[in-house]
Every structure is written in structure tokens, then in C-alpha cells.
C-alpha positions, 0 to 999 in steps of 0.5 A: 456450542453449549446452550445458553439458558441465561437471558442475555443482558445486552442487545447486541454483542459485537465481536472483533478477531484482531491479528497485527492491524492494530491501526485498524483495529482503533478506526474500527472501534472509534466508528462502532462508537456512534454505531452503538449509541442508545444501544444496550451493547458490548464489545469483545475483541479477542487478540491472536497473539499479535506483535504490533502493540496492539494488546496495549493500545486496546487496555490504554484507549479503549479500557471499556472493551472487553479484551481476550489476548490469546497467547498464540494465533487461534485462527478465525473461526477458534477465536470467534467461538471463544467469544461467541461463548462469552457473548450476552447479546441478543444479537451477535455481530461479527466484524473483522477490525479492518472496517469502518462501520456507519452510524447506522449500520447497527441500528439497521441490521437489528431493525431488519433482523426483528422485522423478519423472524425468518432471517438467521443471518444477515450482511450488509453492503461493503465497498472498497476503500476506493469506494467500489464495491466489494464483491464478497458481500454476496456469493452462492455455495460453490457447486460444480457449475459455480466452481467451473465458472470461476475457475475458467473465468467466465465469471468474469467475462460475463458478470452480468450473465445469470448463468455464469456470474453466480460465484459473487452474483454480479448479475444481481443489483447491489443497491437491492436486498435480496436472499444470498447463500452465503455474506462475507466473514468480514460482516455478520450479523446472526441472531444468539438462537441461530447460534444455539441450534447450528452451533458456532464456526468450525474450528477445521477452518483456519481461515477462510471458508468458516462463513461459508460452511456456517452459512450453508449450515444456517440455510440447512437448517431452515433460516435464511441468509440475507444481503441487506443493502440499506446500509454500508461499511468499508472494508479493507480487505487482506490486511490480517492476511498480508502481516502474517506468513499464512500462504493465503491463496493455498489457504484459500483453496483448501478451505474450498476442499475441505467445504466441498469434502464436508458438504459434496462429498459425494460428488467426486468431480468436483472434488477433483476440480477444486483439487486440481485448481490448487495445483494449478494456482500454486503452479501460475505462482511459482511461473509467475515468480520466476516470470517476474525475475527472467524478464528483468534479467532479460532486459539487464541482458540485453542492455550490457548487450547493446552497450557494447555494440553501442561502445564499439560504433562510438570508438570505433565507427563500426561493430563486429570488429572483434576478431572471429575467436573474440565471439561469444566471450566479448558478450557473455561474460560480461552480461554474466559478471553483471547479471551476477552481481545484480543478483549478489545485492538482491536486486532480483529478489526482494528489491527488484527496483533498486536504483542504489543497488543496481547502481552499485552493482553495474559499478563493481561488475565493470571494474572487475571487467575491466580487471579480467582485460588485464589477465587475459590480453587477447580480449583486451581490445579496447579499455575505452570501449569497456568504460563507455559500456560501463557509462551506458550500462550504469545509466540504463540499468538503475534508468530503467528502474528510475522510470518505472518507479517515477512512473507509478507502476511499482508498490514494493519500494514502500515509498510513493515518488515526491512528484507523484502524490498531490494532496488536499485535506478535508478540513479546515478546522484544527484537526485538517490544520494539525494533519495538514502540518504533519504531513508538509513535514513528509515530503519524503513519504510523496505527500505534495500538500496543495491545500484544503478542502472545506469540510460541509458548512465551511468557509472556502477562499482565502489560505490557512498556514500558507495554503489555499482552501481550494474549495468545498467538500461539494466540489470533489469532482472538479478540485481532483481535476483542476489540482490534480490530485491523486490524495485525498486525506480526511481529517478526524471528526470532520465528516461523519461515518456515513457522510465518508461512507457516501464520499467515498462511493460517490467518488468510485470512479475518480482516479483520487486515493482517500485516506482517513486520520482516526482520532486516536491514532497518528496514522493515516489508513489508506487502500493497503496502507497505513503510515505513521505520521508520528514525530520520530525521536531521535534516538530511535533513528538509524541513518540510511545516509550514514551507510557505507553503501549508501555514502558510495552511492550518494558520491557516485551520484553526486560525481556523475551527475555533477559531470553531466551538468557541469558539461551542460552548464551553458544550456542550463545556466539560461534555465532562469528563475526569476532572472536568477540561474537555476544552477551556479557553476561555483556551486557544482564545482564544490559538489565535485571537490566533494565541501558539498553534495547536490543534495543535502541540508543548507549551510546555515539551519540555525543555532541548536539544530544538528544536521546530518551529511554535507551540505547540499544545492538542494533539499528537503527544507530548500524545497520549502521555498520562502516559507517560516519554519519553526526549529522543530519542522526544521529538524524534522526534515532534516531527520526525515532526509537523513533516515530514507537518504538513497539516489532515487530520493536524490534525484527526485529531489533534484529534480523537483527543485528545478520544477518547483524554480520554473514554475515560480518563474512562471507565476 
């Protein structure tokens, strides 16, 4: 990099690489606010060529920035270097935009970096969004014993052990500043003199192993490179990574190879270590992959399998009554036919928990089963026999899936279940107010709002909009437990950076997700996640519920489950909620004349107000109990039910109707 010969007119430069995390990128901005003030600073954000808008969010909320917007994707260390040459600080910062920085976190770096004169380049502690610590902060180069460690994993098995924890240095203490060999790319802070003597990043580096190399040339050069622990930031990690087609973990290793190509290149045994670990992680993936789909296959197998011997016993009071040329024909084809058409709607690849799809595929498998009974006699044994495998085989196939999602066990649906996440948010305040409102219009999203949480200094007791302020903010620990909560969402401008910062660490451990609302973003950013919690017009919308797929489905579910409970009804009908049964037979009797469905808006909503789909027993806006809601929420919901329609959120809707009547029942 050219030498600078002008003298910088500002203390510290800050520089952001965004790729397509543009919610981040905005929290990132809006916590280095209070991080510079009183700071002679600036700013530069250099854009890859990113699509998700984040160009003009950055030129409408944060015109004071200095915006480069790359027509293509220039890779990490390409696009730091464009700015590095524009930069005019005394001190570069380097930040990746999925952060959130304290208030102090300038002021100490800048602090620390003047009192040692011998430090280059300086990191700071990072931790997880769940309040962890991020082991990346600190690592050492990776020489072949490093390298051997990590690769056989006792890295991991003995993290605490000088000799074999040196690839992150876990044996050191995190809450200690100490010389490292090399920080984390997400979080440098290097003196401009360090840049004009070593020179920027290498541009060879696409992604990953440039704050590696650049570290190393540092150290070489006679600098040190130091962890600093006196102040933190959060770092979500990956998120550049996971909205772009960048094979990360091949990436990875080959920024390995060529660090160890450029600076071990004469140490070939390490050179073929690194080498054969990208063979052998490509190839852990590819069996992974195909891991991953043989076992659902297995168990949608072995379900048809035991469905038929299960039909037989039933019908015929015993099983292998099929005569000796019957085998393994009555077996085979139809697991085949089924497992085929599983497949044919994509269940085994891109949605492999599918209840709709797998649901719909089990009903088309048997009718065709049912039609190859008819052109081949001799292996019609028995038509009743095939429609009950069908029923065992429609309710455990697409059953087993319903569990494992119900259970939590799955994030590839993008939707968490309406049971699983009990929510509070900190603030009592207008903004807790304006979130918490938002997010009772989400059901569909899992948010379950329980109440609030009083911000520091605020009053707790009583409710606010129909909800109990449950307690103060001091009291995290016992609130999760009491209540139960699994979400924590903290509302904009009620806590300092520092205050979230020590929250969050402090609650490492409780099995508790926080998420923050920015100021300047409807959205909430949470571990991996960011979801919207915009108004969507109505133009806009595309209506799952209006698909021919889905309005099969949604009457199947309706037929079957209205069967089920009809044949049931005198054991739920004293299922009561408040002397009132929780099921009324007429009602299920309209529900399979096909005037209504189980699930679907109530009959009367209003004057002006558009619903969409039949009316249902049950739904979005019947959950809200006895509560007053205006028109707008009211057709939020039904525009929320009509967009993300499908039988699990059915079923899970049907479901929390009849907790929701017991537990009032029992209040």
C-alpha cells in the first residue's frame, strides 16, 4: 500500500466491508454512534455489490457516512484495501457490520494502543449472541502441531491443555490481555504506521485467512499483536457467509493452504495435512449429505413396512398370510411408489420436514397403490388392507416430522412452532409498548408475548396493554424460569450497549434467546436470524392458503381430523372450559359438509374487513381470547393466517386453542 505522507485529519477511521446483511450493517452503525462521540472520526462503509437494499438504506439513514458501493463483490481483503487507501485516520478500525460495539470500545482500543507503542494491532474480546464467548478472538499461526491438533480434534477434547489448545488458546483466560499471534478479522484495531510499512491485506485472500497472513506480517515485522480484554463486542458470526453461494468451508481451507503455501512453504508435511483435510472435510460433507437423506428415507421405509403387517393383524388377525410368490412384491413396491413420490415433491431435499408435502405425497402413493390392485389381481388381496396402511402411513409419516419440528430440533422450516417461543420484552416504555404490540400480531412467527420486563429504574407490577410487567431487568434469572421463557427481545433505546453487552454475558448460560430491535430498523436480530416486523401491505402478499396444494391439504386435514374428533366426541365433549365444551358437535359437523374448516377466521370480523378462506372453529384472531382489537390488528391476522397457511400451523393452532380453553378453565 502507497505511503501516506498527509497528515490524517481525523483519530480514527472506521471501516465496514457489507455484503447483504444490511439489518446489520444499521445496528452496527447505530452502536458506533455512541462509540465515537467526542471522537475526531469517520466512517466508510464499502458495499459488494449487495441486493438486499442495503445501498439505500445506508444513503437515507446514514448520509453522513462515507458510502464506496462496488458494482461486484470484491472479497474481504479487495474491499478493505479500497478504503484503507481512502481512510485518514490515525488509528484504522476494521469491523465487520454484523456487530454490535460498546460505548467504550473506541475509547479503550485508542487508549491502549497510545500507551503501548510497541502494539500494531490489537482485538478486543468478542462474545456470541447468546452471550458466549467467541473463540476466534484469539488464535496462534498454525504450524504443523496446531494444524495436527485441531484437525484430530484434541483441540477440543483438551481445551484447557497448553499443548493441545493452542489453535483458539483456550487454556488461556479470556477475561486477561495478553500477546496473541493473531485476532479475529471481525475486529481489528491497527495503527495507519503499521499499514505503511506492512502494507494492507492480500488481496489473494478472498475470504478468510487475510487477518491471519496480515497478522503474521505484523509480528514479522517487529510489532505485536495483542488481545485486549477490557472491552467487548457481539459478533454474529457467518451471516455474509450464509446469503451468499461462497462454499465456506472449502474457502476456508484453501486460505489455510495458500497462508502455509506463502509462509511454511517449506515445510511439506504440513502442506499435505492441510491438503488432505480439504479432501477429507469435502468428503465428511458429501456422506453427511447423503447421511442426512438415507435415514429419513430409512424410517419412511420401514413405516409403509410396518403399516402393512399392522393392516394385515388388524384385518386379518395374523401376518405373513400372503401366499409364498406375493413376497417381496407386497413389500417393495409400495415403499418404492412411496418413497418415490416423497422424493418427487422434494421432501428429501430442500424440505425434508414438510408435514403438507409429505402429507400429500403418502395420499397420492396409495391411490396409485390402490390402482396397480386393480391391474394386477393376483396381489389383490385385500383393498381394506391397503386403506388402512394408507391411514397408518398418512399419519405417521408427515407424524413424525410434526414431532420433530413441535420438538425444536429443526431450524430449516424458518418458522419456529406457536408453543415453543414465550416471549418478554425489556421495556416498559413506548418503544417495549410499540414492540411488544408488533410482535402479539406475529403468532404465526412463534412469538407467544407473556409480558414485560422492566427496563433499570423502571416501575414493575401491574400490566400495560393487557400484559403484566413481570419484573425488573435485575431479576432475568428467576423471570426465564418462573415464566418460562425461551425469548428475550430488548427494546430500542432502553439499555445501553454496554449494559446489553453485560446482560447478555451475564445470562451466558440460560437457555434464554435474546433478540434486539435497532432504532432504525423494523426487525429483530437474534442468534442467525433477522425477521421483519413491518406491516406487509396487501398488495404485496401472495396467499399460501389460495394454492391449489395447499387447499387440498388444508381439506384433507380438515376431513381427517374432523372424523377423528367427531368419533371422540363424547370424550372431548367433558373436556370443558368454563362449564362450556371445548368442541360443539354441529360445529364439526359443518367442518365436513366443507361451510367451514377447523381453522380459519371467525364468522363475523367487521364492516370493511376482507377475510380470506372459510371460516373457521379456531383461529389466529379466536386465540386472542376476550381481548379488543383494533381493525388493523384484526386484519393483520388475518393477512398473517392467509400468507404462512399449511397443516402444521393448522394443527398447531388447533391445538393451542384447546391449551389456551383448559388453562383458562383452570384460572
Amino acid at each position: 500500500m502507497a505511503r501516506r505522507t498527509a497528515r490524517p485529519r481525523v483519530d480514527v477511521s472506521v471501516i465496514i466491508v457489507n455484503y447483504n446483511v444490511r439489518e446489520y450493517l444499521a445496528n452496527a452503525l447505530e452502536s458506533l454512534r455512541p462509540a465515537l462521540k467526542g471522537i475526531r472520526s469517520e466512517v466508510i462503509v464499502v458495499d459488494n455489490a449487495s441486493s438486499d437494499g442495503s445501498v439505500a438504506m445506508l444513503r437515507q439513514s446514514f448520509p453522513r457516512i462515507r458510502l464506496i458501493a462496488s458494482p461486484e463483490n470484491l472479497g474481504f481483503a479487495r474491499a478493505n484495501n479500497l478504503a484503507m487507501r481512502e481512510a485518514r485516520g490515525r488509528y484504522l478500525l476494521l469491523v465487520n457490520p454484523d456487530t454490535v460495539v460498546q460505548e467504550d470500545t473506541v475509547r479503550v482500543m485508542r487508549a491502549h494502543l497510545d500507551e503501548h507503542p510497541d502494539v500494531g494491532l490489537a482485538g478486543c474480546k468478542i462474545l456470541n449472541p447468546d452471550g458466549t464467548f467467541q473463540l476466534a478472538a484469539r488464535r496462534s499461526f498454525p504450524t504443523p502441531w496446531v494444524a495436527a491438533s485441531r484437525l484430530l480434534g484434541l483441540s477440543r477434547l483438551f481445551p484447557k491443555s497448553r499443548r493441545f489448545g493452542r489453535y483458539n488458546l483456550t487454556y488461556l483466560d479470556p477475561d486477561a490481555t495478553y500477546d496473541v499471534d493473531a485476532v479475529s478479522g471481525s475486529f481489528m484495531f491497527v495503527r495507519r504506521e503499521v499499514i505503511e510499512s506492512v502494507g494492507g491485506l492480500d488481496e489473494r485472500f478472498f475470504m478468510y485467512g487475510e487477518d491471519l497472513d496480515w497478522c503474521y506480517r505484523i509480528g514479522q515485522a517487529g510489532w505485536k499483536v495483542r488481545y485486549v480484554h477490557a472491552t467487548s463486542i457481539i459478533h454474529f458470526k457467518g451471516e455474509s457467509t450464509r446469503r451468499s453461494s461462497i462454499d465456506e468451508l472449502g474457502t476456508f481451507y484453501r486460505a489455510m493452504e495458500l497462508f502455509v503455501e506463502k509462509h511454511y512453504g517449506h515445510r511439506r508435511a504440513l502442506l499435505a495435512t492441510l491438503r488432505l483435510s480439504i479432501q477429507a472435510a469435502a468428503m465428511g460433507a458429501w456422506f453427511r449429505a447423503a447421511i442426512a437423506r438415507f435415514w429419513m428415507a430409512a424410517i419412511d421405509g420401514l413405516i409403509v413396512f410396518v403399516s402393512f403387517l399392522a393392516a394385515e393383524w388388524l384385518w386379518r388377525g395374523d401376518m405373513f398370510l400372503y401366499p409364498s410368490y406375493a413376497y417381496p412384491t407386497v413389500f417393495v413396491v409400495p415403499i418404492l411408489l412411496v418413497l418415490g413420490a416423497i422424493a418427487g415433491v422434494g421432501v428429501y431435499t430442500v424440505r425434508s420436514l414438510s408435514v403438507s408435502r409429505s402429507l400429500s405425497a403418502v395420499f397420492v402413493a396409495y391411490l396409485l397403490i390402490a390402482a396397480l390392485t386393480a391391474f394386477f389381481k393376483e396381489y389383490a388381496f385385500s383393498r381394506m388392507m391397503v386403506v388402512i396402511s394408507g391411514a397408518i402411513t398418512a399419519a405417521a409419516i408427515p407424524g413424525w416430522r410434526l414431532w420433530w419440528r413441535m420438538a425444536g430440533r429443526s431450524r430449516s422450516t424458518g418458522r419456529a412452532t406457536i408453543f415453543g417461543r414465550r416471549t418478554a420484552v425489556i421495556g416498559t416504555g413506548p418503544s417495549g409498548r410499540s414492540v411488544a404490540a408488533k410482535l402479539r400480531t406475529r403468532m404465526t412467527d412463534g412469538f407467544d408475548v407473556c409480558g414485560f420486563i422492566a427496563e433499570p429504574g423502571g416501575t414493575y407490577g401491574g400490566s400495560i396493554i393487557d400484559l403484566p410487567v413481570l419484573g425488573p431487568v435485575d431479576s432475568l434469572r428467576r423471570l426465564v424460569r418462573d415464566h418460562r421463557l425461551t425469548d428475550v427481545v430488548v427494546a430500542p433505546g432502553v439499555l445501553s450497549n454496554s449494559d446489553l453487552l453485560a446482560l447478555i454475558a451475564q445470562h451466558a448460560r440460560l437457555p434464554v434467546a435474546f433478540h434486539i430491535v435497532p432504532s432504525t430498523v423494523e426487525v429483530l436480530i437474534g442468534k442467525a436470524s433477522v425477521e421483519s416486523l413491518q406491516d406487509v401491505p396487501l398488495v404485496e402478499v401472495s396467499y399460501h392458503i389460495e394454492r391449489p396444494r395447499n387447499r387440498v391439504s388444508k381439506r384433507l386435514f380438515d376431513l381427517i381430523v374432523g372424523v377423528l374428533l367427531i368419533t371422540l366426541f363424547p370424550f372431548v365433549y367433558f373436556i370443558r372450559s368454563g362449564g362450556k365444551p371445548i368442541l360443539r358437535l354441529s360445529g364439526l359437523w359443518q367442518v365436513l359438509s366443507g361451510r367451514m374448516s377447523l381453522v380459519g377466521p371467525p364468522s363475523e370480523i367487521g364492516a370493511g374487513l376482507t377475510p380470506v378462506g372459510k371460516p373457521g372453529l379456531t383461529g389466529l384472531i379466536q386465540l386472542q381470547g376476550g381481548r379488543s382489537l383494533s381493525p388493523e390488528e384484526v386484519q393483520h391476522f388475518l393477512v398473517s393466517y392467509a400468507r404462512n397457511q399449511s397443516v402444521l400451523l393448522d394443527l398447531e393452532i388447533l391445538l393451542k386453542s384447546i391449551v389456551r380453553r383448559r388453562e383458562s378453565a383452570a384460572v
